[in-house]
N, C-alpha and C positions, 0 to 999 in steps of 0.2 A: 434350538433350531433357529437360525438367524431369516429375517424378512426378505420377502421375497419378490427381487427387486428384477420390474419389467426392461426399463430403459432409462438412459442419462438422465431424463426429464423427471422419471421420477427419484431417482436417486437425487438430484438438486432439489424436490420438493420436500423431502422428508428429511433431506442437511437445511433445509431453511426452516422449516415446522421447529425445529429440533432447538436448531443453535437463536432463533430469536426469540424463543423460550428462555433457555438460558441467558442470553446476554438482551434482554427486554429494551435496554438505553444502549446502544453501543453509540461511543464517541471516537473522532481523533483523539491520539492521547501527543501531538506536540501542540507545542503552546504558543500560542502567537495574540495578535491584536488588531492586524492590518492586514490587508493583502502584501504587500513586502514581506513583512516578518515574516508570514505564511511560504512565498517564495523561497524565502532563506531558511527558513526552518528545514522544507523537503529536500533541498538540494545538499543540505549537511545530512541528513538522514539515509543517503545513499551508504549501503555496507556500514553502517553505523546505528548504535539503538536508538530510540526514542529518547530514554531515559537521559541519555549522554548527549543528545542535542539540548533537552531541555536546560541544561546545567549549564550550559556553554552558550546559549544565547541570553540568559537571565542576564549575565552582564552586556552580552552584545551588542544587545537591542538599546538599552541605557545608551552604548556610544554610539550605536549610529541609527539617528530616529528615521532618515527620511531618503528616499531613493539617491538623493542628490548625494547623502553619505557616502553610500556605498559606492557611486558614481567616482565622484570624487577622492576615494580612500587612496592611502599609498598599498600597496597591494602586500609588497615586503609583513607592513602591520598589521594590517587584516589577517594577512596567513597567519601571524605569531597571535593574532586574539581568537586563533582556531585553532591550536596547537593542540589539545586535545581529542579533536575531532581526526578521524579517517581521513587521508588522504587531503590533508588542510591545505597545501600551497594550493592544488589544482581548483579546490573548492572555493578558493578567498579567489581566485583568477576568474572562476565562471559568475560568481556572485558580483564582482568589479561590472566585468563586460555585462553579464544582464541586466543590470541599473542601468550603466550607459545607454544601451540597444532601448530602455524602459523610454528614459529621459528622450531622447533623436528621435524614436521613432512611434513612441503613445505615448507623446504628451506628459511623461511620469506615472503614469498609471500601467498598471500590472494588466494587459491584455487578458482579454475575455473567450477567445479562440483556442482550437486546438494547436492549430497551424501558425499562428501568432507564437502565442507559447514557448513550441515545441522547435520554434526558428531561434530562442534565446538559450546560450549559451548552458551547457551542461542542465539543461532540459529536455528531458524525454518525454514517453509519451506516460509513465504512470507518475511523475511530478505532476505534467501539467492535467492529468486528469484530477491529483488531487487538489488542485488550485482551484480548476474548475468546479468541483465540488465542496469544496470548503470556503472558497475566497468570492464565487460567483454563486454559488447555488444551483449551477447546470452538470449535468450530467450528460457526460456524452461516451463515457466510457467505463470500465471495470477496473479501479488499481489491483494490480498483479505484485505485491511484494512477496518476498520471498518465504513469509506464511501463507499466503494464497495462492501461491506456485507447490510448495510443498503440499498441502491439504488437500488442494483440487485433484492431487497426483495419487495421493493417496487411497485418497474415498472413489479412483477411479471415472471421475465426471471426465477428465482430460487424459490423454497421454503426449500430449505437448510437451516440451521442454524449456521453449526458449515462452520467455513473459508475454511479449506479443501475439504470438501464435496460442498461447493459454489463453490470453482474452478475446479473440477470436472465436474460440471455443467456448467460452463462457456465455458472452453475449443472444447468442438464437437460446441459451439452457437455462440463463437465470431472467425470472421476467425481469423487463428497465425500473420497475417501482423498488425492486431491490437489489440494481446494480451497488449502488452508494451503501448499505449496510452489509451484502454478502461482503465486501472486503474486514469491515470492520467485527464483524461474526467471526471468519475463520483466523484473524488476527489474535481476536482474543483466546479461541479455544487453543490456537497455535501457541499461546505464549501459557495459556492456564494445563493444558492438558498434553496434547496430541504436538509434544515438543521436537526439536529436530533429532536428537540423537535419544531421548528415552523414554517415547510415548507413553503416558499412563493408559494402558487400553480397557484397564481395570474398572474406571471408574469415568470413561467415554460415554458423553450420553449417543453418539455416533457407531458405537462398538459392536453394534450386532448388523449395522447394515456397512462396514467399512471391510472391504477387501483386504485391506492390510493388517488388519487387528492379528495381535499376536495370540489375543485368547483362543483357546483347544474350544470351539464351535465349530458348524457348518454353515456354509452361507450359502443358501440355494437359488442361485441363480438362473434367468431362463434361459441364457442360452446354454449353462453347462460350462462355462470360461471361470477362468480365475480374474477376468477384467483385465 
């Protein structure tokens, strides 16, 4: 007989009981050193893994250490030392222009704002939340990647679609003290368990309160919905 869950609120408290159990340290898993690198790191990471930016800035970063770099880079080269990467001309273009926009208009330095940010080129708003949180240590928002759009969907907390509208929803459900780890929680169980195309629901520590589980249980819910 599956748990028997009142409302979203607590549905989000027994996915965070659960999965910070499980994942006790959750970190970013790109690699960087600076705010820059950080910048450039998320904005290669769009439709792209982790694993495969990490590979591809190991050299990167070597060639180009300092905002001015990338400012300065011929754009042609940049795209061909991202050749690898998803959608590289457009990526070496936005990473060009937000150095520049860095350089003119903060000093060189990686703006500390949402609205700053989210005004430089091929940044959105779950880039520049993760800048913000990993490059300033402010929290002002929920990264929405595409584990935590899938997961949230899943286990029923949201039925949003679109990323912004999910963090939206997110925001009043998960307390602010664990905006910054719920993403990094259903990241990892997204990549360890509860995958896109062949969830283990087997061996879910989420399995008996997730709507979605494919295991032959019931899950009694109060209003009588399937979420």
């Amino acid at each position: 007989m599956g748990t028997r869950l009142e409302s979203r609120e607590a549905q989000v408290e027994e996915v965070i009981d659960r999965l910070s159990a499980e994942y006790p340290d959750p970190e970013i898993s790109l690699t960087f050193s600076n705010r820059m690198e950080l910048l450039v790191a998320v904005i290669l990471s769009a439709q792209c893994t982790d694993e495969r930016v990490n590979t591809e800035t190991e050299h990167l970063f070597e060639k180009y250490e300092t905002v001015e770099d990338y400012a300065e880079a011929d754009e042609e080269e940049l795209a061909e030392d991202l050749n690898s990467i998803t959608y590289y001309n457009s990526k070496a273009g936005y990473i060009k222009s937000a150095a520049q926009s860095i350089l003119t208009e903060h000093d060189g330095e990686v703006p500390d704002t949402m609205s700053a940010l989210t005004d430089l080129s091929g940044v959105g708003r779950k880039t520049a939340n993760v800048v913000l949180q990993h490059g300033h240590d402010l929290t002002e928002g929920i990264v929405v990647d595409t584990h935590v759009q899938r997961l949230s969907r899943r286990l029923g907390i949201t039925d949003e679609k679109r990323p912004e509208a999910i963090e939206e929803d997110l925001m009043p459900l998960v307390p602010r003290e664990h905006w910054k780890n719920y993403t990094h929680w259903l990241i990892s169980h997204g990549r360890d368990t509860c995958t896109a195309r062949n969830p283990d629901c087997g061996s879910c520590v989420l399995e008996d309160v997730c709507p979605s589980s494919k295991e032959d249980h019931d899950v009694d819910l109060a209003d009588g919905s399937e979420w």
